[in-house]
N, C-alpha and C positions, 0 to 999 in steps of 0.2 A: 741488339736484341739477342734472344738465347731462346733456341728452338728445344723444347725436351718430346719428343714421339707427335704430338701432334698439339700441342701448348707451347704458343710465344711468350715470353717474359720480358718486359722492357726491363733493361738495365737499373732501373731506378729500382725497383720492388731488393735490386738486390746492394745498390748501392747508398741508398738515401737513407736516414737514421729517422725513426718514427717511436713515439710510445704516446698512446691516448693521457691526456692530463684531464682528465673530467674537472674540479675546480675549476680552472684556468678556464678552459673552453664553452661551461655549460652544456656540452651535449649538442650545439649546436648542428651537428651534421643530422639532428634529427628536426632541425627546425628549419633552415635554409636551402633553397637549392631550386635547379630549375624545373623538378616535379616531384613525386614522391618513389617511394624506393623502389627501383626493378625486381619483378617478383617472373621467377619461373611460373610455364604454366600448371604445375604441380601445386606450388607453392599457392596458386591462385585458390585452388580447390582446397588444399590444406587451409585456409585464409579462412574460408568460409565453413568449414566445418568446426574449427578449434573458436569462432567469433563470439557464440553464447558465453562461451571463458572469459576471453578474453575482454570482452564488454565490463567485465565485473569489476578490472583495474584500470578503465578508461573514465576520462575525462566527458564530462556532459557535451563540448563543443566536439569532442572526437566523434563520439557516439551519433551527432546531429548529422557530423558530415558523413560518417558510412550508413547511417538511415537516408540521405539524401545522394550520396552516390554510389554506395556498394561497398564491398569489403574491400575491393581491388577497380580501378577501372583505368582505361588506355590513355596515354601521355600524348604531346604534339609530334612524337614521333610513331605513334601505335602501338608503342612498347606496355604491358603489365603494369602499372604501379601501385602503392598506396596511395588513398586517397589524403588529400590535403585538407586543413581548416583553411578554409576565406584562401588564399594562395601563398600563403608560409610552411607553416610546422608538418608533419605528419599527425591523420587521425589516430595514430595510434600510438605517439608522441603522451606523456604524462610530466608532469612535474614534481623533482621533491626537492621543496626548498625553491634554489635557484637553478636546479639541473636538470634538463630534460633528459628522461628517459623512457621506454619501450615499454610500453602495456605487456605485449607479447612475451617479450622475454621477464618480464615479472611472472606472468603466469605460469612460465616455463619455470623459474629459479622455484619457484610454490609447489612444483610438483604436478600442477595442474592440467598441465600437455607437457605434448613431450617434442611441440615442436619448438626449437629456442627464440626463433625470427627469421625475417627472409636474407639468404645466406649475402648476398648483397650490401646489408647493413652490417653485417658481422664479418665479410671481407673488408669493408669501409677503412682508409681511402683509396683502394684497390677495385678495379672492376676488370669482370670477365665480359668479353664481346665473343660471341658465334659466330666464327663463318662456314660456310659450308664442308668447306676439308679443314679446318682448323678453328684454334681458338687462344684469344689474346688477352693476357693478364697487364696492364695496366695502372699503375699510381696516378694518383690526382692530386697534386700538387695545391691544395686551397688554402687561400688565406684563413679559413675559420681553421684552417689547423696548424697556424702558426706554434701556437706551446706545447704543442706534441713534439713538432719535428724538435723543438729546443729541449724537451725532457729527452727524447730519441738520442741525439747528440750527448747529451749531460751524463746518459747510462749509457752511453754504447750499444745499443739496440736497433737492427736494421728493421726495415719495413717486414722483409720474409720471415726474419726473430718475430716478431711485435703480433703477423699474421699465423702465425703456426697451426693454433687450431681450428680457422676459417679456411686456409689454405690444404689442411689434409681432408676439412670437412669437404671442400666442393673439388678436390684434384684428386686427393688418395693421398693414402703415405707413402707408399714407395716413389711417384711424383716431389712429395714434399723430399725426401731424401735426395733425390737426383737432384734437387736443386739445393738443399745446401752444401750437397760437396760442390757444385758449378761456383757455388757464389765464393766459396773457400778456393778453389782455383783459378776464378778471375782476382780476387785480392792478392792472390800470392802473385799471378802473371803484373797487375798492376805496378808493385809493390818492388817486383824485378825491373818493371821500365824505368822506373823513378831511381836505382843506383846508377 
């Protein structure tokens, strides 16, 4: 782990190679999982305000399930989330083609808000956990993201490369800076163990 002022970073975020291959995966982290996306309580209220927009590039099943459960509601953990169709995709999930992708950040790309998505999906496959003196940045290793981590590898792309501007969006830059010189001085300390 690697401590930066009061942010832990598992080793992985700086070690393991990542790049999203949308073909290859479909979009899937917007369809799979065991609830819908962790939304700050900010983001909950942002949710519901920017939702008339955003309704306008959702799908009818989407639209059924936040007419039927809200824009956001609590997971089996009490955590914030989006709400789910039937228990797979996210309501806010769209299709084009074969690819799922985000109402929200459509509406966002249109100009239409200005908020992009909840930062959560936009860190993906990285999550931040709160604790009360600190807070833990984490990779998540999932099989739906098999042809990532393999395009990650292919270009030479770390998870922290790959996260850049999810990673300044919800830590800061001067954060995001501390931590690529960290990640460029564990490679070099590694790099030295191995002669």
């Amino acid at each position: 782990m690697l401590r930066i002022d009061d942010t832990i970073f598992s080793f992985d975020i700086l070690e393991k190679k990542f790049r999203c291959d949308l073909p290859a995966c479909l979009g899937n982290c917007c369809r799979y999982g065991d609830s819908g996306a962790p939304l700050s309580n900010e983001e909950v209220h942002i949710l519901e305000s920017v939702y008339p927009i955003v309704k306008t590039f959702m799908r009818p099943e989407g639209i059924a399930a936040v007419q039927e459960k809200g824009t956001s509601v609590k997971d089996f953990e009490n955590d914030n989330v989006t709400p789910l169709v039937g228990n797979e995709e996210c309501a806010y999930a769209i299709v084009d083609g074969d690819i799922f992708k985000c109402a929200i950040e459509q509406a966002f790309e249109q100009g239409r808000i200005k908020f992009r998505k909840p930062v959560s999906c936009h860190l993906f496959p990285a999550r931040i956990k709160y604790y009360s003196d600190f807070r833990a940045v984490n990779y998540q290793e999932l099989p739906i993201c098999s042809s990532a981590r393999e395009k990650g590898k292919n270009d030479g792309v770390y998870v922290y490369e790959f996260l850049k501007e999810p990673l300044i969006r919800a830590l800061g830059e001067e954060m995001y800076s501390e931590l690529c010189i960290a990640a460029e001085e564990l490679r070099k300390q590694r790099s030295g163990k191995k002669l």
